[in-house]
MARBAMAR-116602 format. One record per atom (N, C-alpha, C): x, y, z; chain; residue number from 0; residue in three letters. Coordinates in nm, 3 decimals, padded with zeros to 5 digits. Layout:
! MARBAMAR-116602
<c1: X, c2: Y, c3: Z, chaine: A, num: NUM, residu: ala>;
...
! end
This chain:
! MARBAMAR-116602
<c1: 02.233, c2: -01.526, c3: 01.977, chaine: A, num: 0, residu: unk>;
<c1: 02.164, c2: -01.402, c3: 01.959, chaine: A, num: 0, residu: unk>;
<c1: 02.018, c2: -01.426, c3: 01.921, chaine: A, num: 0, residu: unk>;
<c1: 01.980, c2: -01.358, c3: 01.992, chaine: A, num: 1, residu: unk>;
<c1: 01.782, c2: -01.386, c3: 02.005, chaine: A, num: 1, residu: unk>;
<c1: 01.745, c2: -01.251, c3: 01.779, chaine: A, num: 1, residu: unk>;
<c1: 01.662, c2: -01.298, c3: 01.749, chaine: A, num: 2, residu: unk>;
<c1: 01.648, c2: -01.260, c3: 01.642, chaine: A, num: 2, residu: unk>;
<c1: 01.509, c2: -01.112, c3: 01.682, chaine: A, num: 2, residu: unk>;
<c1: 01.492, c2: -01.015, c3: 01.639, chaine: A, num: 3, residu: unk>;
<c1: 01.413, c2: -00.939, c3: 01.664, chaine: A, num: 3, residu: unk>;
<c1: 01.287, c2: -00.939, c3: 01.523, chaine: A, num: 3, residu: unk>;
<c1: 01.169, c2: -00.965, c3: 01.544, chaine: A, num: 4, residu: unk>;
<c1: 01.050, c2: -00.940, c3: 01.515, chaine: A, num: 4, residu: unk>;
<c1: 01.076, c2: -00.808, c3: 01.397, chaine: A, num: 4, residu: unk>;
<c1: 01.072, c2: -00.839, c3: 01.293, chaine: A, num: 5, residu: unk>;
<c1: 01.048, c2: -00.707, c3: 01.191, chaine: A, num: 5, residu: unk>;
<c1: 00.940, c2: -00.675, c3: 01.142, chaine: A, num: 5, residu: unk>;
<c1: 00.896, c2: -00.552, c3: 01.109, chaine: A, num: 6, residu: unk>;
<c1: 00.783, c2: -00.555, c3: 00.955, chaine: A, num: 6, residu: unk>;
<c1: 00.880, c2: -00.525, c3: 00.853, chaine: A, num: 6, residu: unk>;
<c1: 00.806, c2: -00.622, c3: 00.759, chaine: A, num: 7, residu: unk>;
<c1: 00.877, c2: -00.548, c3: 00.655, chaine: A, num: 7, residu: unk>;
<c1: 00.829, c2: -00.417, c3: 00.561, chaine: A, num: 7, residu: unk>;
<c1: 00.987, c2: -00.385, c3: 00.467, chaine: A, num: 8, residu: unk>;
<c1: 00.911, c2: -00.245, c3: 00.408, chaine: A, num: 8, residu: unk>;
<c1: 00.809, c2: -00.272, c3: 00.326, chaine: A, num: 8, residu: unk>;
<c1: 00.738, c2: -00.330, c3: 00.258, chaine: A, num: 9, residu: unk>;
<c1: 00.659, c2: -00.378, c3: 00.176, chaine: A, num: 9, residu: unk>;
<c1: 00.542, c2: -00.381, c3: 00.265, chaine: A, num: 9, residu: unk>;
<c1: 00.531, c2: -00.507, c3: 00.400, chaine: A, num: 10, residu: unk>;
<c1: 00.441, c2: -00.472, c3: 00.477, chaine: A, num: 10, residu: unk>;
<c1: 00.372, c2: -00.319, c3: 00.521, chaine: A, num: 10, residu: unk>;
<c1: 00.514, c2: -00.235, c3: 00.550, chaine: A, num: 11, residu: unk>;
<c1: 00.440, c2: -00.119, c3: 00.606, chaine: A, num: 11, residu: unk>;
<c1: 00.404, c2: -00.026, c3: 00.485, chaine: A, num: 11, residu: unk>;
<c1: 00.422, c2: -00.042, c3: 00.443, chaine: A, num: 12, residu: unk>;
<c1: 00.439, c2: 00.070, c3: 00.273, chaine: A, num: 12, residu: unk>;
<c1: 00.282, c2: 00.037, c3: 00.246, chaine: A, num: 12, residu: unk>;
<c1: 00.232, c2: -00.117, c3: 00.266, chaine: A, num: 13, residu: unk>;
<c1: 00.112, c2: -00.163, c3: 00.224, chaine: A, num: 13, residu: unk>;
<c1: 00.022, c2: -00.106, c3: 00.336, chaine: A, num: 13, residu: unk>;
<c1: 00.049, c2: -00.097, c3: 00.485, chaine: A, num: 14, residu: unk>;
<c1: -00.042, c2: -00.094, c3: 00.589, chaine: A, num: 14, residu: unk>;
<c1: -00.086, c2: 00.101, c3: 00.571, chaine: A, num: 14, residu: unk>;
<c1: 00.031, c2: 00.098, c3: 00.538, chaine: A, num: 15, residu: unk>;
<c1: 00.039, c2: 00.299, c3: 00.512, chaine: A, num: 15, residu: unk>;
<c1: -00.061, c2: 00.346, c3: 00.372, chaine: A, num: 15, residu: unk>;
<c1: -00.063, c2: 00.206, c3: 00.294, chaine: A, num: 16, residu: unk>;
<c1: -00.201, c2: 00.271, c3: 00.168, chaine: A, num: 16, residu: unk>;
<c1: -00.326, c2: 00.281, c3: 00.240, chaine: A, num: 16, residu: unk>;
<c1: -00.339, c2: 00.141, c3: 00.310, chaine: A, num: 17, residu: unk>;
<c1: -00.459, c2: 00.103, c3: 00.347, chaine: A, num: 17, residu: unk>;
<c1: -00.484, c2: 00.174, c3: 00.466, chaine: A, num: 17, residu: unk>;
<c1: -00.402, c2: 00.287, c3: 00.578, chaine: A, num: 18, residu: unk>;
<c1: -00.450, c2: 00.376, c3: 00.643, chaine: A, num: 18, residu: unk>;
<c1: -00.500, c2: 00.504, c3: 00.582, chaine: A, num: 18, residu: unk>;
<c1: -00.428, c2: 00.533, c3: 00.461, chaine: A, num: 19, residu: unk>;
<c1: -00.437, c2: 00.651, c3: 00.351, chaine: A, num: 19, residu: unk>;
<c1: -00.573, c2: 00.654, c3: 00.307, chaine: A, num: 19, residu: unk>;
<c1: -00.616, c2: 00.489, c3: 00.291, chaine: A, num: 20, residu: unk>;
<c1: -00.729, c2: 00.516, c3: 00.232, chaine: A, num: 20, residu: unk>;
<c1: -00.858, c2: 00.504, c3: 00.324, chaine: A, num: 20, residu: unk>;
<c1: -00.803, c2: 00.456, c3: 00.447, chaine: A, num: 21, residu: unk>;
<c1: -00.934, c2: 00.451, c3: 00.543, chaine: A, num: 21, residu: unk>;
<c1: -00.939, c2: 00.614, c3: 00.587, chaine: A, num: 21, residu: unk>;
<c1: -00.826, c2: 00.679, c3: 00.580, chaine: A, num: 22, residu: unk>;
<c1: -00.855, c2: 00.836, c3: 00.634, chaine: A, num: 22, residu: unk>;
<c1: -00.917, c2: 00.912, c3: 00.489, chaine: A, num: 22, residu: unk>;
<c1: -00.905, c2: 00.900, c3: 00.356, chaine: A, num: 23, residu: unk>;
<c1: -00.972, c2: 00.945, c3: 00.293, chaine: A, num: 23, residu: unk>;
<c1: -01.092, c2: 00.906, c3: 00.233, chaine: A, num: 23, residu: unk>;
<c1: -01.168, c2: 00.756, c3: 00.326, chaine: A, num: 24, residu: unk>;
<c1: -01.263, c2: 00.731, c3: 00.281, chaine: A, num: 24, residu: unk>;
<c1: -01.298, c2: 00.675, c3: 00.120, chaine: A, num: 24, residu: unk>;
<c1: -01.201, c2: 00.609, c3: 00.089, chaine: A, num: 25, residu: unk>;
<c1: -01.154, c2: 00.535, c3: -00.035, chaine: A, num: 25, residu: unk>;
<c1: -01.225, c2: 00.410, c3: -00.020, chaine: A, num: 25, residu: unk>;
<c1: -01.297, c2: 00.386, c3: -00.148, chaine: A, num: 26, residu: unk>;
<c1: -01.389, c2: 00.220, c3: -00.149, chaine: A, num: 26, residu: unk>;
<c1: -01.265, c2: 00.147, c3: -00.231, chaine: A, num: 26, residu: unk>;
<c1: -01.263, c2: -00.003, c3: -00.165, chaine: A, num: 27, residu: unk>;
<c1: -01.123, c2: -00.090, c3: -00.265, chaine: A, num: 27, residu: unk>;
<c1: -01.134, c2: -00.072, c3: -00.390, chaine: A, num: 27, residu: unk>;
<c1: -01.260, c2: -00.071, c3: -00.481, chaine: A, num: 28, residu: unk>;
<c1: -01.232, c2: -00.012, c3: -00.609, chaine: A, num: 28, residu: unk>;
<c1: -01.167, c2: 00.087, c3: -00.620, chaine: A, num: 28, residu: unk>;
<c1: -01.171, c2: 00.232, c3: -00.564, chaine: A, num: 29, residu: unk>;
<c1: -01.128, c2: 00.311, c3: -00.606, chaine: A, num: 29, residu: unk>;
<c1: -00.945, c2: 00.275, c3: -00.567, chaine: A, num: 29, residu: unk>;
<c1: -00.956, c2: 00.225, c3: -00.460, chaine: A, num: 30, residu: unk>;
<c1: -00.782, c2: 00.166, c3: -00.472, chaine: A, num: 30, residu: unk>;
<c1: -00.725, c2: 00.120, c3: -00.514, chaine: A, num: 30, residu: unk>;
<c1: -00.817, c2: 00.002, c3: -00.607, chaine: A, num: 31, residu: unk>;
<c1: -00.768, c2: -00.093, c3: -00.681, chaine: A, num: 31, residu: unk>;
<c1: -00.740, c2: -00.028, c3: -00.855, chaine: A, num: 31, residu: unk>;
<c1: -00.820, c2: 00.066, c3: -00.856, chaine: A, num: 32, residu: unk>;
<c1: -00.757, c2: 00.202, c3: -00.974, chaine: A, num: 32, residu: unk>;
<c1: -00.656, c2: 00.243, c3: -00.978, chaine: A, num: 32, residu: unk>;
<c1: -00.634, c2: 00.285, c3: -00.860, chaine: A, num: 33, residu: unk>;
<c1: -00.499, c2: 00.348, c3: -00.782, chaine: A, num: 33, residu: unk>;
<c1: -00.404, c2: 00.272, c3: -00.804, chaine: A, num: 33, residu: unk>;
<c1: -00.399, c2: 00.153, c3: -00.770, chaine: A, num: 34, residu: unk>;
<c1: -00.313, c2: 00.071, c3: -00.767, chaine: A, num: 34, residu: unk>;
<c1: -00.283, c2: 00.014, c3: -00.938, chaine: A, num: 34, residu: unk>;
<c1: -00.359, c2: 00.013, c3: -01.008, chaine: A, num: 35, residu: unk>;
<c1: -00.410, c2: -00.050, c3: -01.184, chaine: A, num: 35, residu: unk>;
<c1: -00.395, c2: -00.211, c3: -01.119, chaine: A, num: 35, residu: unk>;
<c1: -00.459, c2: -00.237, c3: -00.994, chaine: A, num: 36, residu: unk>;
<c1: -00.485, c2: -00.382, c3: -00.998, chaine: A, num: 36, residu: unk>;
<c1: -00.603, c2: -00.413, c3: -00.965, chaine: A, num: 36, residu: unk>;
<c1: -00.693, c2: -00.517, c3: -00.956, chaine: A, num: 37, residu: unk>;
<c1: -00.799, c2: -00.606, c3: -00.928, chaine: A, num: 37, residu: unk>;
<c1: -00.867, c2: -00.576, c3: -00.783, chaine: A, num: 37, residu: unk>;
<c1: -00.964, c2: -00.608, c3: -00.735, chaine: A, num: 38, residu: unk>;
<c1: -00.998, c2: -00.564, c3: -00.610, chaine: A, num: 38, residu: unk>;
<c1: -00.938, c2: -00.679, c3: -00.511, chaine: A, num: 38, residu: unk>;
<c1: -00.928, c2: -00.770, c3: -00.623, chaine: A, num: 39, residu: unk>;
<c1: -00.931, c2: -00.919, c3: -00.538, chaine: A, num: 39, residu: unk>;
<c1: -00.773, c2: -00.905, c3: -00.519, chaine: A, num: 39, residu: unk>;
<c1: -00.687, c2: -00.853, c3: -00.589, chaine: A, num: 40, residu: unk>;
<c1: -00.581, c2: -00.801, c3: -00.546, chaine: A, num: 40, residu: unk>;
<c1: -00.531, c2: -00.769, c3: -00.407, chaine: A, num: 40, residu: unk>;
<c1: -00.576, c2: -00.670, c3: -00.426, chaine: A, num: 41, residu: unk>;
<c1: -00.586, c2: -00.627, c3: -00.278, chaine: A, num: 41, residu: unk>;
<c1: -00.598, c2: -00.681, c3: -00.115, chaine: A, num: 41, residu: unk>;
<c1: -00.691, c2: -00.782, c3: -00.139, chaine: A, num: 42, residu: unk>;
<c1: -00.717, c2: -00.899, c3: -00.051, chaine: A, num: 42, residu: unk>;
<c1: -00.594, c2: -00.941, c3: -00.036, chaine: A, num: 42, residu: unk>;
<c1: -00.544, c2: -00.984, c3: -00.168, chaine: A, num: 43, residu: unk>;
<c1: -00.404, c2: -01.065, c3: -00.177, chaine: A, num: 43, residu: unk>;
<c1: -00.298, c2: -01.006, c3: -00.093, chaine: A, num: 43, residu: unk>;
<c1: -00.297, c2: -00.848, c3: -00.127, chaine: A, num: 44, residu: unk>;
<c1: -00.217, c2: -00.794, c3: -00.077, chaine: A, num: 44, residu: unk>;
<c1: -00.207, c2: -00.808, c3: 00.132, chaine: A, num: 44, residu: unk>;
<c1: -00.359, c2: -00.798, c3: 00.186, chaine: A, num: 45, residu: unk>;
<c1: -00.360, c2: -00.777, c3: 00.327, chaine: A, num: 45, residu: unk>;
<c1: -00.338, c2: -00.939, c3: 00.346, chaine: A, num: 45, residu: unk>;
<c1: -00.318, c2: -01.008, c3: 00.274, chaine: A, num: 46, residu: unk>;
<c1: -00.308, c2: -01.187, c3: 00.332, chaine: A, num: 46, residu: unk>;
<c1: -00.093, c2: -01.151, c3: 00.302, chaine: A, num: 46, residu: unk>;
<c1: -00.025, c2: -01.128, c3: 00.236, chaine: A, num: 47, residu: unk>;
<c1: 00.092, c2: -01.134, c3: 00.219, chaine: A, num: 47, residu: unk>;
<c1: 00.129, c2: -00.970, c3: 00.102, chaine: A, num: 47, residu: unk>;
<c1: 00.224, c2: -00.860, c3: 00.145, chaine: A, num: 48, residu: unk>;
<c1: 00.190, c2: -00.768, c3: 00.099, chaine: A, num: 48, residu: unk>;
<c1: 00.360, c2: -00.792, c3: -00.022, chaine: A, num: 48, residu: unk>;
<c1: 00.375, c2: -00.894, c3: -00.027, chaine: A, num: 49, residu: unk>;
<c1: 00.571, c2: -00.901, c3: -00.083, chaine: A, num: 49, residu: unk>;
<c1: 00.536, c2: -00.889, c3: -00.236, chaine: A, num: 49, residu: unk>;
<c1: 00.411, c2: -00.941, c3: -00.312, chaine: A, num: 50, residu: unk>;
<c1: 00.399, c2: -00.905, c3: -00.423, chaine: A, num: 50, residu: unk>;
<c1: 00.370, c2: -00.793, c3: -00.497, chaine: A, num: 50, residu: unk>;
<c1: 00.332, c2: -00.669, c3: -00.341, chaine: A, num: 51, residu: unk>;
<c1: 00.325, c2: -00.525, c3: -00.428, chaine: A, num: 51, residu: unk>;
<c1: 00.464, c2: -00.529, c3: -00.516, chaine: A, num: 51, residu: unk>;
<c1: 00.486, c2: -00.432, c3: -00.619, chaine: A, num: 52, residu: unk>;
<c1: 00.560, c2: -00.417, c3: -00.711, chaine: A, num: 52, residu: unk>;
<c1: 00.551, c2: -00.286, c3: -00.687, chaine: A, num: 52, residu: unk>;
<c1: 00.715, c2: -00.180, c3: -00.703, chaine: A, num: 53, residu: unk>;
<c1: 00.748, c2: -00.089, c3: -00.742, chaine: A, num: 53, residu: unk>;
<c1: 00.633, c2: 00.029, c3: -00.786, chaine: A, num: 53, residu: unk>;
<c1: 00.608, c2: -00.048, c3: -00.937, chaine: A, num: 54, residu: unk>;
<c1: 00.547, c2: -00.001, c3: -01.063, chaine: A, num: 54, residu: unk>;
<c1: 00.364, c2: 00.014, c3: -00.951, chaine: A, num: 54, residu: unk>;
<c1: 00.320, c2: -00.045, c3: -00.886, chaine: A, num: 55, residu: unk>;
<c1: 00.211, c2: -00.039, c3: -00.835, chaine: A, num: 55, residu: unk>;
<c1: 00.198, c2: 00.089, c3: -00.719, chaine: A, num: 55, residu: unk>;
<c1: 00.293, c2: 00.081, c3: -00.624, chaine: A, num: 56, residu: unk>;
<c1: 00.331, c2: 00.197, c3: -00.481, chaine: A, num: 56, residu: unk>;
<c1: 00.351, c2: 00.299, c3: -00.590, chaine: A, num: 56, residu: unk>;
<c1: 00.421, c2: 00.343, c3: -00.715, chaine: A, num: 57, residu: unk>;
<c1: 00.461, c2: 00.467, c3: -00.798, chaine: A, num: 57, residu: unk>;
<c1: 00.317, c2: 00.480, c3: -00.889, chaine: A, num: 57, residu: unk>;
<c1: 00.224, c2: 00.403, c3: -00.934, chaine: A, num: 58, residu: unk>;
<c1: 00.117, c2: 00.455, c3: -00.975, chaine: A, num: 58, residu: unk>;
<c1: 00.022, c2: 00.494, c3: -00.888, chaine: A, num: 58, residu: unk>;
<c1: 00.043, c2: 00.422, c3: -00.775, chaine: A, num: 59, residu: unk>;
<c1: -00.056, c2: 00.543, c3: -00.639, chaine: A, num: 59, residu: unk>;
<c1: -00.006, c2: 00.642, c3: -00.591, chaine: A, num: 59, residu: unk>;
<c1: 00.115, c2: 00.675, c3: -00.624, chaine: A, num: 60, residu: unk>;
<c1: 00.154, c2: 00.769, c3: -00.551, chaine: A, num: 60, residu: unk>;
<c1: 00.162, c2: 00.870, c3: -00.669, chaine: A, num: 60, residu: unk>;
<c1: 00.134, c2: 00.846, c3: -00.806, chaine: A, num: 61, residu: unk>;
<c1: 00.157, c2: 00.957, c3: -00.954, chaine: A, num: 61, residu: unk>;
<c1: 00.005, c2: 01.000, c3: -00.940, chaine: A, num: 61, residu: unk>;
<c1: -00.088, c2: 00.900, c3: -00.941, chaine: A, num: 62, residu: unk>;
<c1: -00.246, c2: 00.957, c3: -00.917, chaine: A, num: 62, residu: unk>;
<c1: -00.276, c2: 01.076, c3: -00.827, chaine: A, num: 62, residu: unk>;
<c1: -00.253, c2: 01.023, c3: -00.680, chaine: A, num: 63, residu: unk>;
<c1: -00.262, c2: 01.110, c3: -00.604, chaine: A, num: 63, residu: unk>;
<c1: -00.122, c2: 01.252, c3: -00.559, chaine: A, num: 63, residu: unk>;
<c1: -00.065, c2: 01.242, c3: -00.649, chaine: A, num: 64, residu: unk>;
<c1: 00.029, c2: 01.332, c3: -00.599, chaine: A, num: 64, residu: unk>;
<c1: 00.090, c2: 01.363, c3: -00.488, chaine: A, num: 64, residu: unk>;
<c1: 00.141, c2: 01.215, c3: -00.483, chaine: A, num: 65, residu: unk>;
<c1: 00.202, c2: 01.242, c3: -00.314, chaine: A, num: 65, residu: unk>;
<c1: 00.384, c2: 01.187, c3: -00.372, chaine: A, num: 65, residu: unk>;
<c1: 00.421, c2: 01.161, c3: -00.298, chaine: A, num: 66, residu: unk>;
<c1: 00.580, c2: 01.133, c3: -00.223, chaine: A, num: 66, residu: unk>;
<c1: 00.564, c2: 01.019, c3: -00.161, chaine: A, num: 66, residu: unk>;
<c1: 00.681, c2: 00.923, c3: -00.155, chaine: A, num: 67, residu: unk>;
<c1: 00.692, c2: 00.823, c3: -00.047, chaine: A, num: 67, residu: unk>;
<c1: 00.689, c2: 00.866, c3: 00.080, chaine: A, num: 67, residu: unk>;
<c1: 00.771, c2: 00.983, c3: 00.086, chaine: A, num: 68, residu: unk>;
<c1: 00.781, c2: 01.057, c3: 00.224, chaine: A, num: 68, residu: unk>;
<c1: 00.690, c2: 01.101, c3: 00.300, chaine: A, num: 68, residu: unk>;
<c1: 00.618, c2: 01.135, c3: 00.206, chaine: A, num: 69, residu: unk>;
<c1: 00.466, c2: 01.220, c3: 00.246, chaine: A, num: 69, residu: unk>;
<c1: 00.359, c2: 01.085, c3: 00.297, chaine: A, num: 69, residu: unk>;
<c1: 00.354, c2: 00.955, c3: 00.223, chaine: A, num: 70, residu: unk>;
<c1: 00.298, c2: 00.859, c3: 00.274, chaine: A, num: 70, residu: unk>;
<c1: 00.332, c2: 00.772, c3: 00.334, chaine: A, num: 70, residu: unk>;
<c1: 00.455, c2: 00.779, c3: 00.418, chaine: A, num: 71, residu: unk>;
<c1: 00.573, c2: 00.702, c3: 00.479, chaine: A, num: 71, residu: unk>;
<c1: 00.555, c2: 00.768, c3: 00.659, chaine: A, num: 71, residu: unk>;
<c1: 00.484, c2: 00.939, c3: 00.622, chaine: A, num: 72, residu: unk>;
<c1: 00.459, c2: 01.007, c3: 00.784, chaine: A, num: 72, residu: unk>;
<c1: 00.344, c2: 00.981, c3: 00.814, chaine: A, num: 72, residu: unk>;
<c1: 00.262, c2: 00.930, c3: 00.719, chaine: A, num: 73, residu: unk>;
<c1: 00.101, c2: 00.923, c3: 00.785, chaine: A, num: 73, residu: unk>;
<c1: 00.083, c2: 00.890, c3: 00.911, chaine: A, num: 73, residu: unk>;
! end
């Protein structure tokens, strides 16, 4: 059995901030607020996204008042 190519959820959960914030015109500081991490963070995050944490996707999403769901259709 041939293996199929995934993203993972972490990957897309991460690619779905970083479209969120290119459509609202968000500078990485202000994401890296969002997130309560580092800017250099962030970097970290688009090189390998497996170390977002829970506690990080739920403080961007308590700031801005959204839903997973709601940032899961973008």
């Amino acid at each position: 059995m041939r293996k199929e190519k995934r993203i993972s959820i972490y990957k897309k959960i991460w690619c779905k901030i970083r479209y969120w914030q290119n459509l609202k015109d968000i500078s990485d500081g202000e994401l890296a607020a969002y997130l309560n991490v580092g800017e250099r963070t962030l970097h970290e995050y688009d090189k390998c996204a497996k170390n977002i944490t829970l506690e990080k996707i739920d403080n961007f999403l308590y700031v801005n008042n959204m839903e997973i769901a709601e940032l899961m259709s973008l």
